[in-house]
C-alpha positions in Angstrom: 0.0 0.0 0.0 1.5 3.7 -0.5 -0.2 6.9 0.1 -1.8 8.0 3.3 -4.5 5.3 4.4 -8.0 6.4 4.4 -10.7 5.8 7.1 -12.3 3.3 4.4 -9.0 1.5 4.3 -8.6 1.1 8.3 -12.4 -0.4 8.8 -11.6 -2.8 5.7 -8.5 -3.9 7.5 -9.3 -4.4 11.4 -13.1 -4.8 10.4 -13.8 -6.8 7.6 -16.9 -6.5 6.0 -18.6 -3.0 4.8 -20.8 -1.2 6.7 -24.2 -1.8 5.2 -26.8 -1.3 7.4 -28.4 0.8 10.2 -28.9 0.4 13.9 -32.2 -0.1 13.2 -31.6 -2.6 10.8 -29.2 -4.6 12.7 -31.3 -4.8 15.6 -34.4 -6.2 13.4 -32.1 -8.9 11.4 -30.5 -10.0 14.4 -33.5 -10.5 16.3 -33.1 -8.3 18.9 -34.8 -5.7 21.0 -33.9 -2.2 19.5 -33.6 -0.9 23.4 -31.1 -3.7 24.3 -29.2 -3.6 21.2 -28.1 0.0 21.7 -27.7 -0.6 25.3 -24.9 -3.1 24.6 -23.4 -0.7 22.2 -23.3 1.5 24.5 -21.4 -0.8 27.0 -19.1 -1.8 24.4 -17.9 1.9 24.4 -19.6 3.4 20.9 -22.0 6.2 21.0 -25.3 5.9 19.7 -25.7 6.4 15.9 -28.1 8.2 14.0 -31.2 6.3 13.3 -29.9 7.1 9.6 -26.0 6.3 9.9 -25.3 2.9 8.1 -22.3 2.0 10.0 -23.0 -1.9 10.8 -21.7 -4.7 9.4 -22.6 -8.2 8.4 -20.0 -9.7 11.5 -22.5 -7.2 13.6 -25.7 -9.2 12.9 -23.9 -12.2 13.3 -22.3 -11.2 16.5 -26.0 -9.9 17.7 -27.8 -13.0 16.4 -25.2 -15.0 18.9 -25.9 -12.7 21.7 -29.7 -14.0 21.4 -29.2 -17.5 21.2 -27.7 -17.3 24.3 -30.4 -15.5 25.8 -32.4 -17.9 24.0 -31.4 -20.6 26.1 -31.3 -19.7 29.5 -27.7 -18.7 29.5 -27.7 -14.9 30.2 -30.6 -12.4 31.0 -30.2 -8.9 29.9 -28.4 -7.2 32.2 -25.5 -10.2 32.5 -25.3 -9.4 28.6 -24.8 -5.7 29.2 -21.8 -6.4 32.0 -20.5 -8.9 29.9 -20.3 -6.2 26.9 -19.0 -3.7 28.9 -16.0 -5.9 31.2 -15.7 -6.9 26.7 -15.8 -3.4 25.7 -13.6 -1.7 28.4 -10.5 -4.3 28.1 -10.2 -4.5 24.4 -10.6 -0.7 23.8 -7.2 -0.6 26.3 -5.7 -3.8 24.9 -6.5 -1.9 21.2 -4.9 1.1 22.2 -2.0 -0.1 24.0 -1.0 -2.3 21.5 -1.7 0.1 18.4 0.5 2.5 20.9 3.4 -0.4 21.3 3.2 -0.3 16.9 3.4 3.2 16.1 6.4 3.5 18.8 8.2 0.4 17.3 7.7 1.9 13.8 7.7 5.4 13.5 10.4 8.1 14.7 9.1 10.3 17.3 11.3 12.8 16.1 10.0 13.9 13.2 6.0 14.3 12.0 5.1 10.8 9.7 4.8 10.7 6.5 2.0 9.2 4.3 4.4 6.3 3.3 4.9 5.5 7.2 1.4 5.7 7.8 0.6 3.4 4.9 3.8 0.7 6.1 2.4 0.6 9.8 -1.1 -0.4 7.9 0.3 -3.0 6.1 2.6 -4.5 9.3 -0.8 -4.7 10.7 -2.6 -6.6 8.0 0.0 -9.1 8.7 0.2 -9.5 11.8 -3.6 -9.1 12.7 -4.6 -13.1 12.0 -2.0 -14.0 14.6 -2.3 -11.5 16.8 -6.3 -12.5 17.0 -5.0 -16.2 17.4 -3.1 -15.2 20.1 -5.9 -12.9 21.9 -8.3 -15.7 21.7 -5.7 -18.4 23.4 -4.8 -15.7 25.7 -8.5 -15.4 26.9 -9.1 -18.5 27.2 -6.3 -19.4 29.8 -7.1 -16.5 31.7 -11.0 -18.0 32.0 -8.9 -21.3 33.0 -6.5 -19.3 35.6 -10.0 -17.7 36.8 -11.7 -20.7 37.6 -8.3 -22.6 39.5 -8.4 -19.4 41.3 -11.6 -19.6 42.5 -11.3 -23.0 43.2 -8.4 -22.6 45.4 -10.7 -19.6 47.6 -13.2 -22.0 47.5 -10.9 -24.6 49.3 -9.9 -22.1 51.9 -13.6 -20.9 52.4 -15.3 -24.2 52.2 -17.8 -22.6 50.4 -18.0 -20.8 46.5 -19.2 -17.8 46.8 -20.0 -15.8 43.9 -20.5 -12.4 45.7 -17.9 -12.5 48.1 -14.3 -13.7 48.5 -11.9 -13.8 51.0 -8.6 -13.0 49.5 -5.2 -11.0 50.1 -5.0 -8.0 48.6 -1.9 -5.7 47.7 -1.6 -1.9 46.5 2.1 -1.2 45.5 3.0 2.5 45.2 6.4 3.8 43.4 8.2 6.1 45.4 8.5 9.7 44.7 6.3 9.9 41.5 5.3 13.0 41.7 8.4 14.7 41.8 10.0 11.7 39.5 7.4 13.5 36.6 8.3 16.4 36.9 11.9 15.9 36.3 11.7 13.4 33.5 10.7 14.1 29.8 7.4 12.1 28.5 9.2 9.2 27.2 10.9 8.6 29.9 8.5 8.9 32.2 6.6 6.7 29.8 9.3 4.2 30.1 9.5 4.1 34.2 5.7 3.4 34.4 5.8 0.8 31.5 9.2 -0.9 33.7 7.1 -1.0 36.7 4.2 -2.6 35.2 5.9 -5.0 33.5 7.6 -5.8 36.4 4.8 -6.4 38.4 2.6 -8.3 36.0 5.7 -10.9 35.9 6.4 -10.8 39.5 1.9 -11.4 40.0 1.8 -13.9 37.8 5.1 -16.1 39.0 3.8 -16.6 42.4 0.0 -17.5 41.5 -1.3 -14.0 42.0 -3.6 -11.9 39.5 -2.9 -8.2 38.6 -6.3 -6.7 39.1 -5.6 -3.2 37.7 -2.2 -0.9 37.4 -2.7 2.7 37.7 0.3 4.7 36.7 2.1 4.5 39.8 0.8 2.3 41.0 -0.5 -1.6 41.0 -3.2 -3.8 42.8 -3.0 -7.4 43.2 -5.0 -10.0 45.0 -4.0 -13.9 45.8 -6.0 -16.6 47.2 -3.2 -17.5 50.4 -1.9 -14.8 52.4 2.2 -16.2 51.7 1.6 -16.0 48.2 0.7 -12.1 48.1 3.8 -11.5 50.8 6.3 -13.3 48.3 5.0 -11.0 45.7 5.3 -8.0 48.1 8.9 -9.1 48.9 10.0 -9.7 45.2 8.4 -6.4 43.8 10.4 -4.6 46.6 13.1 -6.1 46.2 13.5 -5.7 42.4 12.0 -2.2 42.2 14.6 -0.4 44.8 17.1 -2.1 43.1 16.4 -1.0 39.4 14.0 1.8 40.3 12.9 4.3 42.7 11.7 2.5 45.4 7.9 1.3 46.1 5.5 1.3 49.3 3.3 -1.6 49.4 0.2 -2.7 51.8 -1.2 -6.1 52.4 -4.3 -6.8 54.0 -6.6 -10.2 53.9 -10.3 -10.2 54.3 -13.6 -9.9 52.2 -13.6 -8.6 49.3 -16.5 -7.9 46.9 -15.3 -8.6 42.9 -17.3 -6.5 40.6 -16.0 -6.0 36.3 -13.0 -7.9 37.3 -11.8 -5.0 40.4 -11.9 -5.8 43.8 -13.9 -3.5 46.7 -14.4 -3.3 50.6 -12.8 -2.9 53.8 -9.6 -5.4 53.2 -9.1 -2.9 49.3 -9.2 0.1 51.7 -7.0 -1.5 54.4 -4.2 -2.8 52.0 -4.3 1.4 50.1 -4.0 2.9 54.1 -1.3 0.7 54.9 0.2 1.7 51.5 -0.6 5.0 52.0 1.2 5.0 55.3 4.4 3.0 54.6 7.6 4.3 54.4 9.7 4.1 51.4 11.1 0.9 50.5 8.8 -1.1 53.3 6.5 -3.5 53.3 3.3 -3.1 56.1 0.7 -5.8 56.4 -2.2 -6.3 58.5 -2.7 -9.2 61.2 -4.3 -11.6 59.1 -1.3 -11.5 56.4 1.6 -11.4 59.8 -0.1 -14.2 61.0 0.1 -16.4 57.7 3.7 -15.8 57.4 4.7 -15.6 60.7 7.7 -18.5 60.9 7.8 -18.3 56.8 11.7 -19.2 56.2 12.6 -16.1 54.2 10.3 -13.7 56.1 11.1 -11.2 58.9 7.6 -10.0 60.6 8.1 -7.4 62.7 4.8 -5.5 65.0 4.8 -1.8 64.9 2.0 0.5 67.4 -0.9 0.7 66.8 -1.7 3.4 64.2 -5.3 5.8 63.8 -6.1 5.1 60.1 -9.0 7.1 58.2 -11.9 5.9 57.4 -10.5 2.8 59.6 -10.2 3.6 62.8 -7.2 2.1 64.7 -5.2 -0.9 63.2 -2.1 -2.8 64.3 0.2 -2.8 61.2 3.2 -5.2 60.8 6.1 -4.9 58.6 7.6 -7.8 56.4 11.1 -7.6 55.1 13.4 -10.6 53.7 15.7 -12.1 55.6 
């Protein structure tokens, strides 16, 4: 391809077919109700189109038409189809972006404004690699949904009970050090680069020890695992490995109830484990009594009581603080 892509050209590539019909229209072929068609649009992260715009596809009726046989058959009402369109909508719209991001960084100089050639080579890397990279999504998924269930298995066998609505879980919040001033001494792409490091890092460090990366927020990162030990070995590894190639991170643990809702976490043990955070000094490690009494004896681990401390929103709580030995 050479000259600069057009909008038609983008939606051939990472869409497929040609838009051909209406909201309206897709709703009615598909089978399904107008109000709950544009309700899981909406949830996927589009805005609502002109009654007149003919901006749906082919793969849209299709994809509806699926949607309704499993309403059909008992497996989802409609609001368990919405949430399951927006948890869709929400992490492919980052996934897109972050990976479109990860392209155009790989590709094109940010030195220097692109020209219609680039724009047209980064197109065409992406043709290519867009069968795998779906192939690779999809396998992706699919392990995760494996992970998810072990996990819950393995709360299940600590609980002696499944629970759907609530879970008893440890919970981490890791916080770099000094990010404030940190941004506003570094240029964007470095800055860019210390967040993406720290990240990274943790997602590895998470996933090693049986943990699952709930959300990453800049600066920082929340994590949950099923055992108490497991969320102190990824405390101790992230601290470890962050104040020796970074600046440092603060982290909390706390274990308790948790409610999960679109894949986050929420309740008095997420607030605990952010306070604890929140009140750590750099480079340390604080952890409530249920995670101090877990590890207490753990070879590797040094658990060491600290006085009582007012916390907001929390009252008074007896904070503990884990280090390596």
């Amino acid at each position: 391809m050479t000259g600069r892509p057009t909008a038609e050209q983008i939606e051939s590539v990472f869409a497929g077919d040609r838009p051909r019909y209406t909201r309206i229209q897709v709703a009615e072929l598909a089978g399904v109700p107008q109000s709950l068609t544009e309700r899981i649009w909406r949830a996927l992260g589009f805005a609502t189109l002109p009654d007149d715009a003919v901006a749906f596809t082919d793969a849209d009726v299709e994809s509806l038409r699926r949607v309704r046989s499993m309403m059909d058959d008992g497996s989802m009402d409609d609001e368990t189809t919405v949430r399951m369109a927006r948890a869709l909508g929400q992490t492919t719209a980052r996934l897109a972006q972050w990976q479109a991001d990860i392209l155009i960084g790989t590709m094109l100089d940010p030195g220097r404004t692109p020209t219609d050639d680039d724009l047209a080579a980064v197109l065409d890397t992406s043709r290519r690699l867009l069968p795998d990279l779906e192939r690779m999504l999809v396998h992706a998924w699919r392990a995760q949904l494996a992970a998810a269930g072990t996990r819950l298995l393995a709360v299940a066998d600590m609980a002696e009970e499944i629970s759907p609505a609530r879970r008893t879980l440890a919970v981490g919040f890791a916080d770099l050090v000094s990010f404030t001033r940190l941004s506003r001494s570094m240029d964007e792409r470095a800055l860019a680069g210390l967040v993406e490091g720290f990240e990274s890092r943790a997602s590895d460090i998470v996933a090693a020890n049986g943990g699952r990366l709930v959300k990453t927020l800049g600066d920082e990162v929340l994590f949950t695992a099923a055992d108490p030990r497991r969320a102190a070995a990824i405390a101790l590894e992230l601290a470890e490995t962050t104040d020796r190639d970074g600046p440092g991170v603060r982290i909390g643990l706390a274990h308790g109830p948790v409610l999960p809702v679109m894949g986050d976490v929420f309740g008095t043990t997420v607030n605990l484990a952010a306070r604890l955070t929140a009140i750590a000094r750099p480079g340390t490690i604080l952890a409530d009594e249920g995670v101090a009494a877990a590890v207490e004896g753990a070879p590797g681990v040094e658990v060491v009581r600290m006085r009582r401390r007012p916390v907001r929103g929390l009252g008074m709580v007896q904070p503990y603080v884990l280090r390596g030995s």
